[in-house]
N, CA, C and O of each residue as an XYZ file, in Angstrom:
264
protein
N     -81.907   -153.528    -90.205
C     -81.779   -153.723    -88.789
C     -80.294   -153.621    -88.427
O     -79.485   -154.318    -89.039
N     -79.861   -152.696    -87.359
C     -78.756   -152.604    -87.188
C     -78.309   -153.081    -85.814
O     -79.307   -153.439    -85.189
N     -77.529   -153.182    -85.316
C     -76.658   -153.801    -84.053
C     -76.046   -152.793    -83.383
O     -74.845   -152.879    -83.124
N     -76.703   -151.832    -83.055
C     -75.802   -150.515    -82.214
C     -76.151   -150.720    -80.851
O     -77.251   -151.049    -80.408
N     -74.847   -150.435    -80.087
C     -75.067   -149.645    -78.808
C     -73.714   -148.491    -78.384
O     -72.760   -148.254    -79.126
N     -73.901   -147.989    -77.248
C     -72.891   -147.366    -77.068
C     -71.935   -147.596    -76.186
O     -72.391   -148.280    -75.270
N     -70.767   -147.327    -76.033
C     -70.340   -147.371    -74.930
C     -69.650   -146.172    -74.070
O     -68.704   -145.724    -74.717
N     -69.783   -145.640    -73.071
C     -69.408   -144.583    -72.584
C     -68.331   -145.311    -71.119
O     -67.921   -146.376    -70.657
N     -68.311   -144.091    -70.945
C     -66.945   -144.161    -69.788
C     -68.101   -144.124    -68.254
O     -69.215   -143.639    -68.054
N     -67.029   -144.984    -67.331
C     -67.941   -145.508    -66.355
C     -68.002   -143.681    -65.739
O     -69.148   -143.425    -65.368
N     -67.272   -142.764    -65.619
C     -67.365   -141.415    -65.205
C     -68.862   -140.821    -65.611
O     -69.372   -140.028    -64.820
N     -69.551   -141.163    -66.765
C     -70.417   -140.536    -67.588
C     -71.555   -141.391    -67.226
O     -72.648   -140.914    -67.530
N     -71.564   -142.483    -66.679
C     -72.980   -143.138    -66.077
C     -73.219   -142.307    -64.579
O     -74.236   -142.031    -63.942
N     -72.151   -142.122    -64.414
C     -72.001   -142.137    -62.160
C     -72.298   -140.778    -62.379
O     -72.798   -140.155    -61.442
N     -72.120   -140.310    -63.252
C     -72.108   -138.348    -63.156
C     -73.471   -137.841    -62.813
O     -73.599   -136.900    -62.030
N     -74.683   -138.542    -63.474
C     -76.255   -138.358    -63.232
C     -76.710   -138.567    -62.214
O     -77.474   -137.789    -61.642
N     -76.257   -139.901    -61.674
C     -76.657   -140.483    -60.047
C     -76.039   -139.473    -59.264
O     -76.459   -138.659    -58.441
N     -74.991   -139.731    -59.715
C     -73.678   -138.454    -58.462
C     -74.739   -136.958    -58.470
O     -75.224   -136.611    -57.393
N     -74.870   -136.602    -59.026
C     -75.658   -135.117    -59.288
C     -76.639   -135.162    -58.407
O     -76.627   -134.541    -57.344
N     -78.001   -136.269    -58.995
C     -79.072   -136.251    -58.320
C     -78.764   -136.525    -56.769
O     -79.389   -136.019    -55.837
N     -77.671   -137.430    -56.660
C     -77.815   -137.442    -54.712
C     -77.292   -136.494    -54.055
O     -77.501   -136.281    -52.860
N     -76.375   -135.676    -54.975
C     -75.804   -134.453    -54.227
C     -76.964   -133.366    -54.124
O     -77.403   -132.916    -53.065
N     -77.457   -132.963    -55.624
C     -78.726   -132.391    -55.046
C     -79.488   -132.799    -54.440
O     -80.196   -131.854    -54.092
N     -79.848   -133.699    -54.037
C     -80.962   -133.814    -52.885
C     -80.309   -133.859    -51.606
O     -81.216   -134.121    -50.816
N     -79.417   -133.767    -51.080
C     -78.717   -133.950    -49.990
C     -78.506   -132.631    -49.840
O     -79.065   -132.190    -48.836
N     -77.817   -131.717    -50.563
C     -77.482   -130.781    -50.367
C     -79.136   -129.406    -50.444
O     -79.435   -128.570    -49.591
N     -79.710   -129.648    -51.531
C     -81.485   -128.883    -51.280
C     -82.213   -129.056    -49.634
O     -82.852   -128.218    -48.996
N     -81.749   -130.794    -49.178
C     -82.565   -130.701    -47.731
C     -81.505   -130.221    -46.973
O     -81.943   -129.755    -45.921
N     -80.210   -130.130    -47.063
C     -79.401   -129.338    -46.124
C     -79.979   -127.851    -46.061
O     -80.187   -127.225    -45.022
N     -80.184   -127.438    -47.257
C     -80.001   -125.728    -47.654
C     -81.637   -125.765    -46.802
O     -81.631   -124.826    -46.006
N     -82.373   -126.186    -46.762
C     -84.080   -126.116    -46.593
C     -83.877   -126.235    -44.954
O     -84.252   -125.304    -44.241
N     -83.514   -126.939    -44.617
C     -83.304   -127.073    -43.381
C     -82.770   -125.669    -42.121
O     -83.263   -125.227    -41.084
N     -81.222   -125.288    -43.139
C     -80.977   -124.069    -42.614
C     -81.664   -122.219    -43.065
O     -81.373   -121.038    -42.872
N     -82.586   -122.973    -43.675
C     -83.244   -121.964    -44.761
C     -82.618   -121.234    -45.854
O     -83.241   -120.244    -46.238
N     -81.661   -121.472    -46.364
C     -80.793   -120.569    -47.201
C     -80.433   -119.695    -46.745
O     -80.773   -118.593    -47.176
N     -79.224   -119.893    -45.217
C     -78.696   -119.240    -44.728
C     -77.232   -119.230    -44.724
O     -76.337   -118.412    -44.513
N     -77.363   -120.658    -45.092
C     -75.522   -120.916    -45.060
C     -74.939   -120.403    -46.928
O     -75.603   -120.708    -47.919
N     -73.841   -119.749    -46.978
C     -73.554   -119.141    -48.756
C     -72.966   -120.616    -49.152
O     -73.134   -121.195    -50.225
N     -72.186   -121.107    -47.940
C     -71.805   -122.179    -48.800
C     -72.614   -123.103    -49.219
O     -72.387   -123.522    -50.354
N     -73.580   -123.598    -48.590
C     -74.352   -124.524    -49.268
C     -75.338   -123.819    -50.537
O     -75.616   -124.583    -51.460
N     -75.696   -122.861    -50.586
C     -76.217   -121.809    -51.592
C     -74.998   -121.799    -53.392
O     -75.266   -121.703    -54.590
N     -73.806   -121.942    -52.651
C     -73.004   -121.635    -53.420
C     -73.136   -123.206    -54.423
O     -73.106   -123.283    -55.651
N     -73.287   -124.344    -53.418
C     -72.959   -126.066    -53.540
C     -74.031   -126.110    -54.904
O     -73.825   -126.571    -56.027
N     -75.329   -125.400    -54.301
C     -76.769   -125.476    -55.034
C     -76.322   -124.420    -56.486
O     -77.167   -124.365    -57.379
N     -75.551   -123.950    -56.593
C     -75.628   -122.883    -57.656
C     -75.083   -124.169    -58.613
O     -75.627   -124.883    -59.455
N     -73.710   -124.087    -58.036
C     -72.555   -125.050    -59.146
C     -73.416   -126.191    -59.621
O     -73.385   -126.321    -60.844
N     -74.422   -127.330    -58.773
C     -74.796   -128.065    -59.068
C     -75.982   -127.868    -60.146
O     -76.278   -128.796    -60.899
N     -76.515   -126.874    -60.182
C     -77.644   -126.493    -60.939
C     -76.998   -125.915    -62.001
O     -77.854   -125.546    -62.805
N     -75.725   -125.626    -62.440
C     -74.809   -125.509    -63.612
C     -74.465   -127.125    -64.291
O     -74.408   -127.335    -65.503
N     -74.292   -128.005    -63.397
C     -73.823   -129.044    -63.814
C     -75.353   -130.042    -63.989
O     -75.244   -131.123    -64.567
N     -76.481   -129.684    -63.558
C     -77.204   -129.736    -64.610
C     -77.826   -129.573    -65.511
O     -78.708   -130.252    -66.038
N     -77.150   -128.131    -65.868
C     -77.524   -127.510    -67.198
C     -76.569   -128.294    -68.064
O     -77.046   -128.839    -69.059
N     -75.283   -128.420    -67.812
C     -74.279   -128.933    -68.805
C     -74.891   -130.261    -69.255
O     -74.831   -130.608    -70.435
N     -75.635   -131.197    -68.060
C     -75.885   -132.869    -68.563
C     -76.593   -132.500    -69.571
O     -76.321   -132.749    -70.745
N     -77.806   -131.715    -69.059
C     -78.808   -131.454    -70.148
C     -78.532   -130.833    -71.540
O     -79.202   -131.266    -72.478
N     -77.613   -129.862    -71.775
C     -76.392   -130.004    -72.828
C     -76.330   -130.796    -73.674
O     -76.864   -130.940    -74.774
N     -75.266   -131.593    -72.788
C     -74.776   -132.890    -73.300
C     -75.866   -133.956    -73.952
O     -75.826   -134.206    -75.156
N     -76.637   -134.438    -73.257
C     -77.855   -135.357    -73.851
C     -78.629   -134.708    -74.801
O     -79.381   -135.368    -75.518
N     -78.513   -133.028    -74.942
C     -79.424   -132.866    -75.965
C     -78.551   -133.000    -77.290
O     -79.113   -133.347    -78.328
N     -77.181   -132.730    -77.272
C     -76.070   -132.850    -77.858
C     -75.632   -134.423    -78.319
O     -75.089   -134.746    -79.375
N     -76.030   -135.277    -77.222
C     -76.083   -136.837    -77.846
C     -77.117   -136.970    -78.759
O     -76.863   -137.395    -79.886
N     -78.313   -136.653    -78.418
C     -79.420   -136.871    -79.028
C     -79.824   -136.316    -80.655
O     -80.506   -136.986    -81.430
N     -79.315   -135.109    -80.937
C     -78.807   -134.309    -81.919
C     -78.247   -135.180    -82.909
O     -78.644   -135.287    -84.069
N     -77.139   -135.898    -82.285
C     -75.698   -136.036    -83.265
C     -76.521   -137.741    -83.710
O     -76.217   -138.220    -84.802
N     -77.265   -138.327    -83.026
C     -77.707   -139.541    -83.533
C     -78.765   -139.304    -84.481
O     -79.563   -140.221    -84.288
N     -79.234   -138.500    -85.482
C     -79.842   -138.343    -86.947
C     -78.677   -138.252    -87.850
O     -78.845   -138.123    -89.063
């Protein structure tokens, strides 16, 4: 029986929440104007990169703990 936990940087908890409310804020913006505005198109691209990277990353945490 072991005694682990982790500790991460408060940046790396807020980064998931931060994501999910930007995407949803920014998806009902884009829905709203129909995917007319580039910039919000553009907001939706980057963010859908940055959750490829989390997903990355956690598969990359998950990995390294065997």
């Amino acid at each position: 029986m072991h005694n682990t936990y982790f500790v991460l940087p408060p940046w790396a908890v807020a980064l998931p929440f931060f994501t999910l409310f930007a995407t949803l804020s920014t998806g009902i913006r884009a829905v709203r104007s129909r995917f007319r505005q580039r910039s919000t198109n553009l907001v939706l691209v980057g963010l859908g990169m940055l959750w490829a990277l989390l997903l990355m990353w956690a598969v990359w945490v998950v990995k390294s703990l065997k």
